[in-house]
N, C-alpha and C positions, 0 to 999 in steps of 0.2 A: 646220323652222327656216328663218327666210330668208335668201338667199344674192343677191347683186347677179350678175349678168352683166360686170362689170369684165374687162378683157384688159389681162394683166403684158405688154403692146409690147416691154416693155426685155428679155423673153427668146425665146432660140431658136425660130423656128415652130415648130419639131418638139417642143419642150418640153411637156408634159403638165402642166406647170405652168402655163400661162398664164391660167386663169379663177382665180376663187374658191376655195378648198376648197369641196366638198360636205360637208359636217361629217357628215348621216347616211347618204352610202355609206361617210365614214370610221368615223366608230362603228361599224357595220355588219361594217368590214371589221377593226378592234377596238377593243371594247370599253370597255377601261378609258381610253380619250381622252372619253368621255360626262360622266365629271364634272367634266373642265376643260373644258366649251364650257359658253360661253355668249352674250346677244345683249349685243352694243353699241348705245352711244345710236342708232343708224341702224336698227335692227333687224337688223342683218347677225350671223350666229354667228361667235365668234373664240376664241382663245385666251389667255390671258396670258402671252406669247413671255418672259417674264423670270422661267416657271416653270419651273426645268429637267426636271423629271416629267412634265408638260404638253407640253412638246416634243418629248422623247426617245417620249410616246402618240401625239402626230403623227406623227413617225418612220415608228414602228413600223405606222401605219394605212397611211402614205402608200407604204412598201415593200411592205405585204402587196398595197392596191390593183392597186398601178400597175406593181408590177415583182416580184412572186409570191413576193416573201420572207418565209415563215413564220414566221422564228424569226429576231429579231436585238436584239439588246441591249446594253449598254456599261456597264462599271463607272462609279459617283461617279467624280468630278471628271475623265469623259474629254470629250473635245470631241462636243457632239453637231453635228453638220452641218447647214445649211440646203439642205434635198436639191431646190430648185430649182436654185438655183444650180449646185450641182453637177452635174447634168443636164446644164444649160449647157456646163458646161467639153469635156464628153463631147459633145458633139453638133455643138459647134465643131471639132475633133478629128478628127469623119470628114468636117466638111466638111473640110477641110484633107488627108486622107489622099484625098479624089475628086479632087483638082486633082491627082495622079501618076497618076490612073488612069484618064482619058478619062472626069472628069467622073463615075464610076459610083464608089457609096456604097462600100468594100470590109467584105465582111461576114462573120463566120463566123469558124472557131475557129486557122484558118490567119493570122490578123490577132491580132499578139501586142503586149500593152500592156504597160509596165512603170512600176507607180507607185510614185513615190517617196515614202515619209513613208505607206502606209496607213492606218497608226493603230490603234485598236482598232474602230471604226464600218464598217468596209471599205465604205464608201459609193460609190466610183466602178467598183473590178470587178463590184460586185453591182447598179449601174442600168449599165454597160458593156455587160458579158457578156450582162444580158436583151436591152434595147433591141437590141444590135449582135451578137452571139453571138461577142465577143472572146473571145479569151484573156486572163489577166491574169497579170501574178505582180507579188505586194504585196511593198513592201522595207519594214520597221521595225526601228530599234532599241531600240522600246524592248522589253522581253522578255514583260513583263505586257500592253499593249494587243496585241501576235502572238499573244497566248495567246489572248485573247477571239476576235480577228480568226479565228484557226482555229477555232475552236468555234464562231463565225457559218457560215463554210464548210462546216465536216463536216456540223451543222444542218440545212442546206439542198442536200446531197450534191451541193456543187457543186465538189470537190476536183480532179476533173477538168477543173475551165476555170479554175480560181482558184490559184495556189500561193502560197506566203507563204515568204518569204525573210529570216533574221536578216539585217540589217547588226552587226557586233562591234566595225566602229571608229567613233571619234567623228569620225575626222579624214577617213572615204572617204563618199562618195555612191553611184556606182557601183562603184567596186571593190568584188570581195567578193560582187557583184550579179548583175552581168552575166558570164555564162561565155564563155573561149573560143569563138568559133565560133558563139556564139550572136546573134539577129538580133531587134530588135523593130521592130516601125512606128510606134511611138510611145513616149514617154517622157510623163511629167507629172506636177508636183508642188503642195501648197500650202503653200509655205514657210513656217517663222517667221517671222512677219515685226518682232517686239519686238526691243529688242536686250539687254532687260535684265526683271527683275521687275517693275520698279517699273516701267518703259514699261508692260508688260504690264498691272499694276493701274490705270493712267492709264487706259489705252485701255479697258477693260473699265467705267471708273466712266464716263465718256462716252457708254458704250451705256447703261448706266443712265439715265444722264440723259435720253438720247433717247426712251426709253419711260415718263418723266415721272418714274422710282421715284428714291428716296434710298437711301443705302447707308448702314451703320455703318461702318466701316473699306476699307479698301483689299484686303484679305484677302479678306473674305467675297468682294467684287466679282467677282472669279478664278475663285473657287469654285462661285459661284451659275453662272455663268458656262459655266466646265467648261473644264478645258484643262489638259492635264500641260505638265511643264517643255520636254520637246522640240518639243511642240506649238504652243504660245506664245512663245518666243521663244530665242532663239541669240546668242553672242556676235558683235559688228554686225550684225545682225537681218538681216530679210530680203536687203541689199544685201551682205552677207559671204554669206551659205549659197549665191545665185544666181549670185554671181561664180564661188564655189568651183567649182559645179556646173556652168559652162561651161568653166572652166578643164579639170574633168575629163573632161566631156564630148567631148573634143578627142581623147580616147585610145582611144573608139570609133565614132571618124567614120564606119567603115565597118559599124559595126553595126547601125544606127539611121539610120530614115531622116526622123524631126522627133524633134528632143530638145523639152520644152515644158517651159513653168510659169506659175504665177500670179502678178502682180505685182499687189499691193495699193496701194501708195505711187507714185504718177505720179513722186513729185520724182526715185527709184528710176531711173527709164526711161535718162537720160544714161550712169551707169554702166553700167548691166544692158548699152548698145547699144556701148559703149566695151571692154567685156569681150569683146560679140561679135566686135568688129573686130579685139580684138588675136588670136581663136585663129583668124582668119580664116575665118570662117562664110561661106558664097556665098551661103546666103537666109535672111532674116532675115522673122517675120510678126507682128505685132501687130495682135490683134484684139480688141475692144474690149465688154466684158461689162456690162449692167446689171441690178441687181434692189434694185426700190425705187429708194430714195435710194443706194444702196452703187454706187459706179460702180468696176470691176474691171478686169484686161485680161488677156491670155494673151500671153505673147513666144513665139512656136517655131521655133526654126531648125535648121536644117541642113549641111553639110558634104558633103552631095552637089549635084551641078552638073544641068542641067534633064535630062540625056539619060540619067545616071542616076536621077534620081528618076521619068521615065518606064518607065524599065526595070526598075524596083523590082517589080514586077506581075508580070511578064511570067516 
């Protein structure tokens, strides 16, 4: 099939995403993505990105590929990931953990992640943990996508680098999370960012749009879509969950040494840097993500001062 030589600029050098798909080392690497490719007007092989079975085969080629995950799957209507981007987040991440460390990438199973919101796709311990040989341990509330998320893990007997964590309250982020005495090197999240359903069906009939399709209802949009209710959106959306989460954040200043997240919404950035000031954060980092047209950013800060976050290593 024919494939262009094109380079995604707008992601991470180190991203393994940056060309084309190769469509037949993904067939290759599985199968059942072969009868959603096909060629576009250009001769280039693609998929129908607004087929959710079609994506969820990409997924699953582009994890076995590129980051040796045998077995991974997600139930109807969970959020399937765009696992470049994701990448991205992760790979920004350790550039940001080499700047405490003389510049040197920190790698291996002593480097403890704790992400917030995993999901049912555990997308980021499972390209983490390969790429970098983190640790992880995934927080979810909801009880059904932790069920999958752990059957992706045990799966791929990767139990020992990955843990999975109930959260039980609606109202804590970290609490309930984080233990006593316990230390990670990083935090990150991908917020809700809807503040309601109907946001959420808006936003979703918009992607539609952009991929030329019509929709019958507002429903379906969601659904085709893929997104549980915790997933897609929160009471005051993104800008209420990120406030919360620095508010809390501030309880384990000394546990953690970059709390992070995703900020979707630019208009978002005055509050999210207004929240930082008031719990008094010393370093504040905003770095700036693109894939495609989707332009993204990463906020990370911290509550440790430069002489501790050199001595973080050490």
């Amino acid at each position: 099939m024919a494939k262009s030589d094109t380079i995604k600029t707008g992601l991470h050098p180190r991203n393994k995403h940056r060309g084309r798909y190769d469509f037949d080392q993904l067939i290759q690497a599985n199968t059942e993505l072969a009868p959603f490719v096909k060629l576009n007007e250009y001769g280039d092989a693609t998929i129908d990105f607004s087929n959710a079975p079609a994506v969820k085969a990409l997924n699953q080629a582009l994890l076995k590929q590129f980051y040796a995950v045998s077995t991974w799957d997600i139930p109807k209507q969970y959020l399937c990931p765009p696992i470049p981007g994701r990448a991205d987040y992760l790979h920004y991440m350790a550039d940001l953990l080499s700047s405490a460390n003389a510049g040197v990438m920190p790698q291996g199973s002593s480097v403890r992640a704790l992400d917030i919101g995993v999901g049912a796709n555990t997308i980021y311990p499972l390209i983490g943990n390969h790429e970098y040989g983190w640790h992880f341990v995934g927080a979810e509330i909801d009880v059904s996508a932790l069920k999958n998320a752990q059957h992706i893990v045990d799966s791929n007997m990767l139990s020992n680098m990955i843990e999975l964590r109930l959260q039980t309250s609606t109202n804590a982020i970290f609490k309930g999370i984080i233990k006593q005495g316990e230390t990670f090197d990083f935090t990150m999240c991908n917020p809700p960012f809807h503040a309601s359903l109907a946001d959420a069906q808006a936003g979703t009939q918009r992607k539609w749009r952009g991929l030329g399709k019509t929709t019958k209802n507002a429903e379906s949009t969601v659904l085709n879509f893929g997104g549980q209710t915790t997933e897609l959106y929160c009471e005051g959306g993104e800008e209420a969950f990120v406030t919360a989460m620095i508010n809390e954040s501030k309880l384990y200043a000394t546990q953690c040494l970059w709390f992070s997240t995703l900020i979707s919404k630019a208009t978002n950035l005055p509050s999210v840097y207004r929240a930082l000031k008031n719990v008094n954060a010393l370093g504040v980092k905003t770095i700036d993500m693109a894939q495609g047209q989707k332009q993204s950013r990463i906020v990370a800060w911290t509550f440790l001062n430069v002489e501790q976050q050199r001595s973080w290593y050490s």
